[in-house]
N, CA, C and O atoms as a CHARMM CRD file, in Angstrom:
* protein
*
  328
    1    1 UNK  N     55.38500   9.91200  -3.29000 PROA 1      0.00000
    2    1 UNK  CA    55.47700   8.85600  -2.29400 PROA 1      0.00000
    3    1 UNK  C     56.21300   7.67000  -2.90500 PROA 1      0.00000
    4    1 UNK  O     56.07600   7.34000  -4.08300 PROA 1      0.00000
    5    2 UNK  N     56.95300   7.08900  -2.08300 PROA 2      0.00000
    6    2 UNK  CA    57.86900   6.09100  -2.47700 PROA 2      0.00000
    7    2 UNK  C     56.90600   4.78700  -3.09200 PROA 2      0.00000
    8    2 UNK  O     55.71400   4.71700  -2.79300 PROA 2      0.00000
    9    3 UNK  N     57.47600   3.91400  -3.85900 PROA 3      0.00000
   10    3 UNK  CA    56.34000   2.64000  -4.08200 PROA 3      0.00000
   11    3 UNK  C     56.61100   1.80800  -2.56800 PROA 3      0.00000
   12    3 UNK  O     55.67300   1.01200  -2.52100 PROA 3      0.00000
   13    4 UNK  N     57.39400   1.63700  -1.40300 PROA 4      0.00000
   14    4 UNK  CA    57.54200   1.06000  -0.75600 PROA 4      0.00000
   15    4 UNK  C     56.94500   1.84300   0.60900 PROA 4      0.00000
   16    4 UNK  O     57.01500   1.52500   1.79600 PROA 4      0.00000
   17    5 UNK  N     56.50300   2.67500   0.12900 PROA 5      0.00000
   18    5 UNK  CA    55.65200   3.77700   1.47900 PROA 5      0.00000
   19    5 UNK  C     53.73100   3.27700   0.55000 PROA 5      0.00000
   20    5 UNK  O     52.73500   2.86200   1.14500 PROA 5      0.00000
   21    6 UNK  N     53.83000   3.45700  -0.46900 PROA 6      0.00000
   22    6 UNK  CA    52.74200   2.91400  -0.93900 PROA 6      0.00000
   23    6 UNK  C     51.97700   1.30100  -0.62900 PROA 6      0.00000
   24    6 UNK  O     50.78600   1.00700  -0.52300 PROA 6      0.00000
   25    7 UNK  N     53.05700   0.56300  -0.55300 PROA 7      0.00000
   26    7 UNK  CA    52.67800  -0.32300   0.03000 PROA 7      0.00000
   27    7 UNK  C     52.40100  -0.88400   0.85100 PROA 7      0.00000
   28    7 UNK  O     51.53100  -1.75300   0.88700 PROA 7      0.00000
   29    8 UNK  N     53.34200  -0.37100   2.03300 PROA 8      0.00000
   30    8 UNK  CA    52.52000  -0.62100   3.76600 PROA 8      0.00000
   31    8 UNK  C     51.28600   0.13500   3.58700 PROA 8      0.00000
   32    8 UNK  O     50.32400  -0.24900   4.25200 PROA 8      0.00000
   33    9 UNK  N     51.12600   1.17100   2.78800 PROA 9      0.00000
   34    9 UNK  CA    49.71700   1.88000   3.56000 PROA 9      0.00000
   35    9 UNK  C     48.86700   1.17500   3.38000 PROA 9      0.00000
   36    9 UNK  O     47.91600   1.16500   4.16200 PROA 9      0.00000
   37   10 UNK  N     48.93200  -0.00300   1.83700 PROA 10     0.00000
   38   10 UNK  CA    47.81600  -0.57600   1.21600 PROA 10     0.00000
   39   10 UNK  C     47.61100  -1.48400   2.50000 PROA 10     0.00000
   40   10 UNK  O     46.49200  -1.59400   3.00100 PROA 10     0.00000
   41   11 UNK  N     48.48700  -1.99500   2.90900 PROA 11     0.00000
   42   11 UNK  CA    48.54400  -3.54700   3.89800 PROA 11     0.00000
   43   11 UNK  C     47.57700  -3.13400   4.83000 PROA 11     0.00000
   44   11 UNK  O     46.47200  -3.63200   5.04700 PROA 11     0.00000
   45   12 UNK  N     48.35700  -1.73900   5.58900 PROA 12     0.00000
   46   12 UNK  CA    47.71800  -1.26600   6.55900 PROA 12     0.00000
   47   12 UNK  C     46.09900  -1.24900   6.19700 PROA 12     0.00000
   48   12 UNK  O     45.41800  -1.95000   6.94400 PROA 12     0.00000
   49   13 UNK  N     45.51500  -0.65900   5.32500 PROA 13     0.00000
   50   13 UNK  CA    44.55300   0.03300   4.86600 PROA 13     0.00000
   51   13 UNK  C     43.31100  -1.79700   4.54600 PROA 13     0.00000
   52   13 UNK  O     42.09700  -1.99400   4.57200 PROA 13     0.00000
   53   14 UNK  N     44.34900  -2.55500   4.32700 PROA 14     0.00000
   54   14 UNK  CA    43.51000  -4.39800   3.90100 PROA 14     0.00000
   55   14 UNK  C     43.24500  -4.52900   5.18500 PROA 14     0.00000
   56   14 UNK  O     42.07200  -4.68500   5.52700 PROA 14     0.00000
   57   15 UNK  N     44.12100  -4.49700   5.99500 PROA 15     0.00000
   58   15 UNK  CA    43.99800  -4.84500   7.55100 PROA 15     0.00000
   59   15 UNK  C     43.02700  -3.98200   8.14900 PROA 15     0.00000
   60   15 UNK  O     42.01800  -4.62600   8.43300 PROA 15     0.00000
   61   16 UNK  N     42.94300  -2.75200   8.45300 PROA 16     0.00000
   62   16 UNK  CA    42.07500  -2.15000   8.97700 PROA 16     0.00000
   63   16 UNK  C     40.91600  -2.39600   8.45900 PROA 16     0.00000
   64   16 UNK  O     40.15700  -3.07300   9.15300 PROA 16     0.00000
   65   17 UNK  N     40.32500  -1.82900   6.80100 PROA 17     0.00000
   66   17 UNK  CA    39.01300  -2.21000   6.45900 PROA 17     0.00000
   67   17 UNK  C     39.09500  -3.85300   5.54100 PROA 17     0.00000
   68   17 UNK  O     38.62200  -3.55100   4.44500 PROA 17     0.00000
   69   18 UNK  N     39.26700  -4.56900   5.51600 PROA 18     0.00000
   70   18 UNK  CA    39.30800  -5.87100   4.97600 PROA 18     0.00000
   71   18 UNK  C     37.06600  -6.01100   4.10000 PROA 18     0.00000
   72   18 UNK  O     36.71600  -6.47400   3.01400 PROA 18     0.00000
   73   19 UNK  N     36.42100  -5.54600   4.93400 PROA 19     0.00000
   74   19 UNK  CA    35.09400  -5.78200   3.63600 PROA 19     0.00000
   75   19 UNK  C     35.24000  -4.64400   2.88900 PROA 19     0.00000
   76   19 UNK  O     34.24000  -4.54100   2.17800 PROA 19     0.00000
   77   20 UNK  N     36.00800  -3.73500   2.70500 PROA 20     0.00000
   78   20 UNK  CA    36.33900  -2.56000   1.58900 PROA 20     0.00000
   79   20 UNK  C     37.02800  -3.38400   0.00300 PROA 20     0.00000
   80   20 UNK  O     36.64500  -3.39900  -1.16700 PROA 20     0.00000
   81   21 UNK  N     38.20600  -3.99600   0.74600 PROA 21     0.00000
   82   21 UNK  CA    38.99400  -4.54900  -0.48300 PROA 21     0.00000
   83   21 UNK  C     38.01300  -6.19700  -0.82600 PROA 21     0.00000
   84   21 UNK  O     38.03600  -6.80200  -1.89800 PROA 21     0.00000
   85   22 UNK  N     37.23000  -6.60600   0.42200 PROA 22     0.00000
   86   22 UNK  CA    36.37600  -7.78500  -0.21400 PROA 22     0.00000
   87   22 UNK  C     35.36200  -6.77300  -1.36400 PROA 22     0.00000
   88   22 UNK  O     35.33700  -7.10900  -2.54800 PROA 22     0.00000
   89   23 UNK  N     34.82300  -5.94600  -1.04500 PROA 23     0.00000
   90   23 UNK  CA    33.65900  -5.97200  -1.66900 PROA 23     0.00000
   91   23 UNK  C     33.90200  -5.13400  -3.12400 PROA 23     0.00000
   92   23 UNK  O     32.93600  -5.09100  -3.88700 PROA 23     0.00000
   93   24 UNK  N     35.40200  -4.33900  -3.61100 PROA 24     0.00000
   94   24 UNK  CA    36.36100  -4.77800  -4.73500 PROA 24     0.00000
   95   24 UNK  C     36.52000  -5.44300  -5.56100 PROA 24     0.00000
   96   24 UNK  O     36.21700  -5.30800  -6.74600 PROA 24     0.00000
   97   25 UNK  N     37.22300  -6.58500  -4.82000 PROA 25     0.00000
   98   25 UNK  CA    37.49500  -7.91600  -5.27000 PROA 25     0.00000
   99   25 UNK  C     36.07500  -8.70500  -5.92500 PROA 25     0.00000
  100   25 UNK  O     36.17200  -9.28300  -7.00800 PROA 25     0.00000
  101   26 UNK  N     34.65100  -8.67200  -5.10900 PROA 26     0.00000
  102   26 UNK  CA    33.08400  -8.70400  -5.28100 PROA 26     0.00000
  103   26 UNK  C     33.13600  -8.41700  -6.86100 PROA 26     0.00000
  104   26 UNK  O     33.10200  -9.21700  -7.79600 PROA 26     0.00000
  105   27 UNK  N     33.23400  -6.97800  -6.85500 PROA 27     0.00000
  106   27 UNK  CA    33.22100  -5.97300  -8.22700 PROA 27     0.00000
  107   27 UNK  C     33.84100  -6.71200  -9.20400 PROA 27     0.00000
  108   27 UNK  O     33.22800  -7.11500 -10.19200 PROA 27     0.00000
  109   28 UNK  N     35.07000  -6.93400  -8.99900 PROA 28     0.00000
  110   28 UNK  CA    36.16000  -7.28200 -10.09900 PROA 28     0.00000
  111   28 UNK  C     35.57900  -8.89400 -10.42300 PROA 28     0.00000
  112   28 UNK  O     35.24900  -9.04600 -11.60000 PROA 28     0.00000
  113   29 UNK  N     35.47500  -9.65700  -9.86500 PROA 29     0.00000
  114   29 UNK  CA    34.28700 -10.80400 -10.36200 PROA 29     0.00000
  115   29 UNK  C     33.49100 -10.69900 -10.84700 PROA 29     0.00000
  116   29 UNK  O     33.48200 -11.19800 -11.97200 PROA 29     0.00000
  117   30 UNK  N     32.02700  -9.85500 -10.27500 PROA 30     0.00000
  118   30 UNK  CA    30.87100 -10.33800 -10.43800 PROA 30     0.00000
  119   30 UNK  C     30.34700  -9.03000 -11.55000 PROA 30     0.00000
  120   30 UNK  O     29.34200  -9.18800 -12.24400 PROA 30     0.00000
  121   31 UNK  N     31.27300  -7.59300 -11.60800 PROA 31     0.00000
  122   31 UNK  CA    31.17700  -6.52900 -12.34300 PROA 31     0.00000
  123   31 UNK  C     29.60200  -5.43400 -11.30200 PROA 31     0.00000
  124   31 UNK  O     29.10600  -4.35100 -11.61100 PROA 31     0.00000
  125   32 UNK  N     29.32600  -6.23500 -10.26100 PROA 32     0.00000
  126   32 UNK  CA    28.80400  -5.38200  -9.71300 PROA 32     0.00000
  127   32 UNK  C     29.03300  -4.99100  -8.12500 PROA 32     0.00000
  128   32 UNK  O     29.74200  -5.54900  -7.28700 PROA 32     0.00000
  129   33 UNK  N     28.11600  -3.75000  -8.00100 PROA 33     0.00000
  130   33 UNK  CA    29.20600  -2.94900  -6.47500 PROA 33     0.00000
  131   33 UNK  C     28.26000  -3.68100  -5.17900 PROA 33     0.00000
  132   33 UNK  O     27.13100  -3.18900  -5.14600 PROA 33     0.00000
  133   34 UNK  N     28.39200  -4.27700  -4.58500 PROA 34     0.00000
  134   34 UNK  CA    27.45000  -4.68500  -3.25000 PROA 34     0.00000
  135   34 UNK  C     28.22900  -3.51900  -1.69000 PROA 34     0.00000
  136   34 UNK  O     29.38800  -3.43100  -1.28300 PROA 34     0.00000
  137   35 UNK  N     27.05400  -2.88900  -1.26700 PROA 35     0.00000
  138   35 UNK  CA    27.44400  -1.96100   0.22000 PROA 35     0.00000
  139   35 UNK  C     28.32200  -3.12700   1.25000 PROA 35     0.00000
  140   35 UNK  O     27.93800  -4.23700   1.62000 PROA 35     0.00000
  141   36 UNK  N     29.08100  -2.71400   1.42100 PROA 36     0.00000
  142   36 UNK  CA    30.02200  -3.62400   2.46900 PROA 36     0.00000
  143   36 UNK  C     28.89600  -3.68600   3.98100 PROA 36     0.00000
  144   36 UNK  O     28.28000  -2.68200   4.33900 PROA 36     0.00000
  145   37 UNK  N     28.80200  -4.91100   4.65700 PROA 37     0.00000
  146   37 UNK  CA    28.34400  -4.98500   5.50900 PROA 37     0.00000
  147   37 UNK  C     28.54000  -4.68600   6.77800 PROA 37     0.00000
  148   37 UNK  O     29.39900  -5.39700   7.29900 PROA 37     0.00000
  149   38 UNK  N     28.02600  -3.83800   7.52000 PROA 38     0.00000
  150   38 UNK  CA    28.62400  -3.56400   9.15300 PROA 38     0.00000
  151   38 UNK  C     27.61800  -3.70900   9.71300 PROA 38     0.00000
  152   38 UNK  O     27.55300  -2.92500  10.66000 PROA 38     0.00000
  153   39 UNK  N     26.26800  -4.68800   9.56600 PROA 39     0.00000
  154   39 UNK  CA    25.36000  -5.08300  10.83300 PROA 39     0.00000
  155   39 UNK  C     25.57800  -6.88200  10.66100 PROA 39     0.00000
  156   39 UNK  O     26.19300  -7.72200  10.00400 PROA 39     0.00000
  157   40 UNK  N     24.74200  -6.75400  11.59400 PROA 40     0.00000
  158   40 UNK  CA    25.27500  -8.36900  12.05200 PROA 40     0.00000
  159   40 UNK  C     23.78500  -9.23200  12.69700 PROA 40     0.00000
  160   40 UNK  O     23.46200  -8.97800  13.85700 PROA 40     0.00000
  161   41 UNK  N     23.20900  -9.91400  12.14100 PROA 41     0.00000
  162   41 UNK  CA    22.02100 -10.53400  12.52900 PROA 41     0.00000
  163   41 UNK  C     22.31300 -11.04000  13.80800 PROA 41     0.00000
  164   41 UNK  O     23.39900 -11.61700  13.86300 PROA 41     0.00000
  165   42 UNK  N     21.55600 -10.98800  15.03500 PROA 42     0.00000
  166   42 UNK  CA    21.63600 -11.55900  16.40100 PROA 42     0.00000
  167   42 UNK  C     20.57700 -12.20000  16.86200 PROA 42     0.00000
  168   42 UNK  O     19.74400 -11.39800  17.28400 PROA 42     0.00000
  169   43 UNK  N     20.31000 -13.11200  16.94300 PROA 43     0.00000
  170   43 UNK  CA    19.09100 -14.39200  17.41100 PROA 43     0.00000
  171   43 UNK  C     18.90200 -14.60700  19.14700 PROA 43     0.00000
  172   43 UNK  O     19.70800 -15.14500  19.90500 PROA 43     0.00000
  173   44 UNK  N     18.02000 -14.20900  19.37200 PROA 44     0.00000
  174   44 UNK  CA    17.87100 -14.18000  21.03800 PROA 44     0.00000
  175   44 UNK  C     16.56900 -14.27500  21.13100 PROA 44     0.00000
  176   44 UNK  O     15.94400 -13.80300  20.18200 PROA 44     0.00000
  177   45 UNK  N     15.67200 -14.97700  22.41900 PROA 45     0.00000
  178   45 UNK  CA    14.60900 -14.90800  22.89000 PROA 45     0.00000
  179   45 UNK  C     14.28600 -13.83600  23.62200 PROA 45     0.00000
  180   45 UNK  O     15.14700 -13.14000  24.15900 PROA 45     0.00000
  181   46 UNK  N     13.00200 -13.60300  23.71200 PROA 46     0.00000
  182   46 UNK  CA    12.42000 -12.40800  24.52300 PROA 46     0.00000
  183   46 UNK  C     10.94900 -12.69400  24.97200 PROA 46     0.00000
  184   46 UNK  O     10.10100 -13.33600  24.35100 PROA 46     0.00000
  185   47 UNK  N     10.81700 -12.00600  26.33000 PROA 47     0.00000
  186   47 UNK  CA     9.21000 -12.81600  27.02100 PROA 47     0.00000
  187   47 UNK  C      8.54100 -12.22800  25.49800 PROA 47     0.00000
  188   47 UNK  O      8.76000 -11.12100  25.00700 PROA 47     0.00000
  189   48 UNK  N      7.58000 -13.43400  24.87200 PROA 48     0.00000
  190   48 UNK  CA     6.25500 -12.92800  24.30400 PROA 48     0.00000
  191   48 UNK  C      5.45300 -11.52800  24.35300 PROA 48     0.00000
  192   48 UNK  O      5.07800 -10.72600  23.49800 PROA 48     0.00000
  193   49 UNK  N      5.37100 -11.60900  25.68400 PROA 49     0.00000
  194   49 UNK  CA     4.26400 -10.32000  26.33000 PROA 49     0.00000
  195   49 UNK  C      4.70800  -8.92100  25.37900 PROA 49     0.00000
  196   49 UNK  O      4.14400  -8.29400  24.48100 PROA 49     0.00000
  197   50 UNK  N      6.48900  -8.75800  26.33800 PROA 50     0.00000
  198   50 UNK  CA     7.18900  -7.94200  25.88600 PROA 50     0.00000
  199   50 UNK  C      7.58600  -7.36200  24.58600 PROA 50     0.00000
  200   50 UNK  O      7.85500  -6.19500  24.30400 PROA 50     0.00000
  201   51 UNK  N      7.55700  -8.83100  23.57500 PROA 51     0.00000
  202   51 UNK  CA     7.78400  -8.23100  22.46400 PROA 51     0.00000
  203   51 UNK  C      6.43200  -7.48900  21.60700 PROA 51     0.00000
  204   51 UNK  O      6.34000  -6.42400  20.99800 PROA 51     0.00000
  205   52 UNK  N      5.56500  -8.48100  21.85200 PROA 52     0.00000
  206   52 UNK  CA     4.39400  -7.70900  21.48100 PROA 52     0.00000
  207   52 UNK  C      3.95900  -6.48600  21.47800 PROA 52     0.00000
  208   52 UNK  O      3.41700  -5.96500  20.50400 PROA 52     0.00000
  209   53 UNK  N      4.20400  -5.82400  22.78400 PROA 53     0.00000
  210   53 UNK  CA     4.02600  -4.06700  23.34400 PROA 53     0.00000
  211   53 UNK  C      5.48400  -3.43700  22.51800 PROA 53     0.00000
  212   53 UNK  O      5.54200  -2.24700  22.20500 PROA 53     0.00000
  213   54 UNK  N      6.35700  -4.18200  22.29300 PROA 54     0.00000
  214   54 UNK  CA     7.68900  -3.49600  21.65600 PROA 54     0.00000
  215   54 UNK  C      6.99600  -2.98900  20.01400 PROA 54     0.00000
  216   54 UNK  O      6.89200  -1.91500  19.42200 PROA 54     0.00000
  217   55 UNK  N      6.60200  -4.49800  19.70900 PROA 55     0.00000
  218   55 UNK  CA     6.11600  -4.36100  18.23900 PROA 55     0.00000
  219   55 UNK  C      5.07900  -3.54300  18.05900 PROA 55     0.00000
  220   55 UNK  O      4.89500  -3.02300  16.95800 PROA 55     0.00000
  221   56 UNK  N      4.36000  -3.34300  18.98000 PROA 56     0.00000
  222   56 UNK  CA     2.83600  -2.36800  18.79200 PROA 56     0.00000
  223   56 UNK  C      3.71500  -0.79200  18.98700 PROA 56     0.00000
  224   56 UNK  O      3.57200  -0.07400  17.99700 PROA 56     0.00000
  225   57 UNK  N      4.39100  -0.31600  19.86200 PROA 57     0.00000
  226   57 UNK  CA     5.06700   0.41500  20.01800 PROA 57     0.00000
  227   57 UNK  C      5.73200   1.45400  18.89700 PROA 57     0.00000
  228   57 UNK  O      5.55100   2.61700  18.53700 PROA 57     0.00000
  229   58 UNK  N      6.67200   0.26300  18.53700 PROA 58     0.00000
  230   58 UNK  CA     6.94000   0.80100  17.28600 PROA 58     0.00000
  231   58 UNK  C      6.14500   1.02700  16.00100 PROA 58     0.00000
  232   58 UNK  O      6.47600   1.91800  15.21900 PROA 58     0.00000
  233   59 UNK  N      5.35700   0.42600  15.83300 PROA 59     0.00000
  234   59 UNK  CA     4.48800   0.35300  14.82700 PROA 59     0.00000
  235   59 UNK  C      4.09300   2.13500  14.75500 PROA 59     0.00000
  236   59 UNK  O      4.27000   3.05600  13.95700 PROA 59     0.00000
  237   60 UNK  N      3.50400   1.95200  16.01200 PROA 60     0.00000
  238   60 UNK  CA     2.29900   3.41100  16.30800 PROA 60     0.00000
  239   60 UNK  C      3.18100   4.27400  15.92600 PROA 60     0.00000
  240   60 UNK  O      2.91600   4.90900  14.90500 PROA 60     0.00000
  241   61 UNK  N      4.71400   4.59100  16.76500 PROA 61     0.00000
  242   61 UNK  CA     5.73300   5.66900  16.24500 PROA 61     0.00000
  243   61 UNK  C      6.59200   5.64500  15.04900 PROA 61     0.00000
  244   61 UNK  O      7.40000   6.52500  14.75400 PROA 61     0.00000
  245   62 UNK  N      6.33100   4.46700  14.32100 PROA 62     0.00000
  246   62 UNK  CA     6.60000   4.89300  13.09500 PROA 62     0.00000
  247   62 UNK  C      7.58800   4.10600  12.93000 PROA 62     0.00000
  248   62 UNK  O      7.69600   3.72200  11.76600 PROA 62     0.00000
  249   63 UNK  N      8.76400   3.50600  14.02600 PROA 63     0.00000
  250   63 UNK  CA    10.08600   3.01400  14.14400 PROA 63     0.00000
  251   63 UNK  C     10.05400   1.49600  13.51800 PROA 63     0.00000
  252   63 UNK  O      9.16500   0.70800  13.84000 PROA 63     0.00000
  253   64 UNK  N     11.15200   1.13700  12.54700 PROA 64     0.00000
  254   64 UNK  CA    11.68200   0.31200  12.47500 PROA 64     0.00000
  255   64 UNK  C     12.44300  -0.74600  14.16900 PROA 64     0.00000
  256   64 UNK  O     13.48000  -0.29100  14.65000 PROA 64     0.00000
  257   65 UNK  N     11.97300  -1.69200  14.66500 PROA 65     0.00000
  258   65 UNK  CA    12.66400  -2.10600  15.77800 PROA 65     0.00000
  259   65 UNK  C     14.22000  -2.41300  16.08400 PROA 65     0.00000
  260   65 UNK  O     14.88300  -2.20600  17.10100 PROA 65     0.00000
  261   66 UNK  N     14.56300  -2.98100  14.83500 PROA 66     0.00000
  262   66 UNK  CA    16.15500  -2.87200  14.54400 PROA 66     0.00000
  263   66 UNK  C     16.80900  -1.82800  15.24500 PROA 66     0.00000
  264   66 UNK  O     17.44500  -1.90800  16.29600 PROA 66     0.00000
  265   67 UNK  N     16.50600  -0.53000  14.31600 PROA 67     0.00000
  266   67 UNK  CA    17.20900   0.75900  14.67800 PROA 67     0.00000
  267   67 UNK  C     16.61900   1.39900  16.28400 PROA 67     0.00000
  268   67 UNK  O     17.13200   2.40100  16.78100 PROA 67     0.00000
  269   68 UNK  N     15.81300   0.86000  16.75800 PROA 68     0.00000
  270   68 UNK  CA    14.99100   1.05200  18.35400 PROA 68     0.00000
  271   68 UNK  C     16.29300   0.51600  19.47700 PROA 68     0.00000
  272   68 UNK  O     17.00900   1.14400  20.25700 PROA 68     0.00000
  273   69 UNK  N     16.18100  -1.05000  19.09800 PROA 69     0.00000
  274   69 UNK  CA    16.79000  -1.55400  19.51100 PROA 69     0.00000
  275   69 UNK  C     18.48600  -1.50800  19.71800 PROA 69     0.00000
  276   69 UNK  O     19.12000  -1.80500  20.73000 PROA 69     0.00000
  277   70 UNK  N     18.90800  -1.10800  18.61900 PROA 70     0.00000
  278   70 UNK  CA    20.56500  -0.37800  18.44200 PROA 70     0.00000
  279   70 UNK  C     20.58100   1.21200  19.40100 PROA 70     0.00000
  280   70 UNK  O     21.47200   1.66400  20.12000 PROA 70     0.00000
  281   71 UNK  N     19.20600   1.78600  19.05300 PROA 71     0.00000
  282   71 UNK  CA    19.59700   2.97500  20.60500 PROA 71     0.00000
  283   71 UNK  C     19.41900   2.53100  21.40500 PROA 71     0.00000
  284   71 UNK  O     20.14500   2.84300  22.34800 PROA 71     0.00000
  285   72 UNK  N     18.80300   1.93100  21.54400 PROA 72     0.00000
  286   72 UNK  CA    18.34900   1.35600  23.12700 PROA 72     0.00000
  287   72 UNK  C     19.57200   0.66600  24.09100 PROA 72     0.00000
  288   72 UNK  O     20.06800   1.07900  25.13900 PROA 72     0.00000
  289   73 UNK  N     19.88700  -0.74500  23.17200 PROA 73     0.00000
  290   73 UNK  CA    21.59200  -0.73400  23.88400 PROA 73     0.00000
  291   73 UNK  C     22.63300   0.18400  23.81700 PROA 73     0.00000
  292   73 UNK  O     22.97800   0.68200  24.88800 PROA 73     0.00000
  293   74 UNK  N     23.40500   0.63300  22.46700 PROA 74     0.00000
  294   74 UNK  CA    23.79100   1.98000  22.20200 PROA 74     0.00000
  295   74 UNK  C     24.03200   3.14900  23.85500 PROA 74     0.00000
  296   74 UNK  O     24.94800   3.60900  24.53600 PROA 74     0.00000
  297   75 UNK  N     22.51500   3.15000  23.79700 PROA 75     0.00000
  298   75 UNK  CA    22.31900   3.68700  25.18200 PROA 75     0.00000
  299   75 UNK  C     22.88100   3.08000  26.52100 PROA 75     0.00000
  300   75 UNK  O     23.76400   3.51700  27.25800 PROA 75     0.00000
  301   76 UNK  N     22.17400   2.04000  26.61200 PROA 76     0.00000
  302   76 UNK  CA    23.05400   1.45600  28.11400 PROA 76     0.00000
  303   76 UNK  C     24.22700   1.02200  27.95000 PROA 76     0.00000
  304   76 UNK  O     24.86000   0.57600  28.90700 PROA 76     0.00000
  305   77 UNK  N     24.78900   1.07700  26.57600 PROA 77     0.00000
  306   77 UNK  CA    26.32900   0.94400  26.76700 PROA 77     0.00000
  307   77 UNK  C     27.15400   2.16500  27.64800 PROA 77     0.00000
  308   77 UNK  O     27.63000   1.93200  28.75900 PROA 77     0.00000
  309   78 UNK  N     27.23800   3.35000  27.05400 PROA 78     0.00000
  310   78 UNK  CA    27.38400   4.64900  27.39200 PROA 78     0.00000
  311   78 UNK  C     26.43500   4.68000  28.79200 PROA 78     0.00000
  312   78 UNK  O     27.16900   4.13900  29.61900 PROA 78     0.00000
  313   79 UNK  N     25.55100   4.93100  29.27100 PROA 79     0.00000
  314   79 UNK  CA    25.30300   4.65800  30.72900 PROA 79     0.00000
  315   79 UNK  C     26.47000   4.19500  31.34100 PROA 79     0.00000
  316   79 UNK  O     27.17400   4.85100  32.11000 PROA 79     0.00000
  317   80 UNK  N     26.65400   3.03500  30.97300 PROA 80     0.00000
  318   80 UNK  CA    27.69200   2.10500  32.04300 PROA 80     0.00000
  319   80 UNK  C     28.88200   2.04800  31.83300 PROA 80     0.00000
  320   80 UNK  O     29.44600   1.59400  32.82900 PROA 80     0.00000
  321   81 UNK  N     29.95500   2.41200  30.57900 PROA 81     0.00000
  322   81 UNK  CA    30.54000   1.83600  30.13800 PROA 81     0.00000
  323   81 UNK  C     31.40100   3.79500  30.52000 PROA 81     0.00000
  324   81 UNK  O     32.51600   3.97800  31.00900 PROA 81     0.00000
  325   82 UNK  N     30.51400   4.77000  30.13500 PROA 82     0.00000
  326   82 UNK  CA    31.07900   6.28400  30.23700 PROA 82     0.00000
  327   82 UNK  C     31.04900   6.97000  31.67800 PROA 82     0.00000
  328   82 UNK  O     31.46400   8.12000  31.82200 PROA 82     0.00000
């Protein structure tokens, strides 16, 4: 491969994943590897009542609510969106 075919791919490749070459760059500083991040903290209210039966819910089945909650929209995305 040419060095000038090598180099768009890199560009391409910064551009597409950009926390790949951050968390690299992380390495090459700090000498250690940190997992690149793809969740995203989201802050929202919810009736009391509701969350409570969510939290008991999960508890009983075992579920983390995070990952409940990611099928759960997940889900009505695809409902509506497919």
């Amino acid at each position: 491969m040419q060095l000038s075919k090598i180099a768009k791919y890199a560009k391409e490749s910064v551009k597409e994943h950009p926390e790949i070459f951050e968390a690299l760059l992380e390495f090459e500083r700090t000498g250690k590897i940190q997992r690149p991040k793809n969740k995203k903290r989201a802050n929202f209210t919810i009736d009391i009542k509701l969350l409570k039966e969510f939290q008991k819910y999960c508890k009983e089945h075992g579920y983390k609510m995070s990952t409940r909650i990611e099928k759960l929209v997940e889900n009505e995305l695809k409902k509506n969106y497919n």
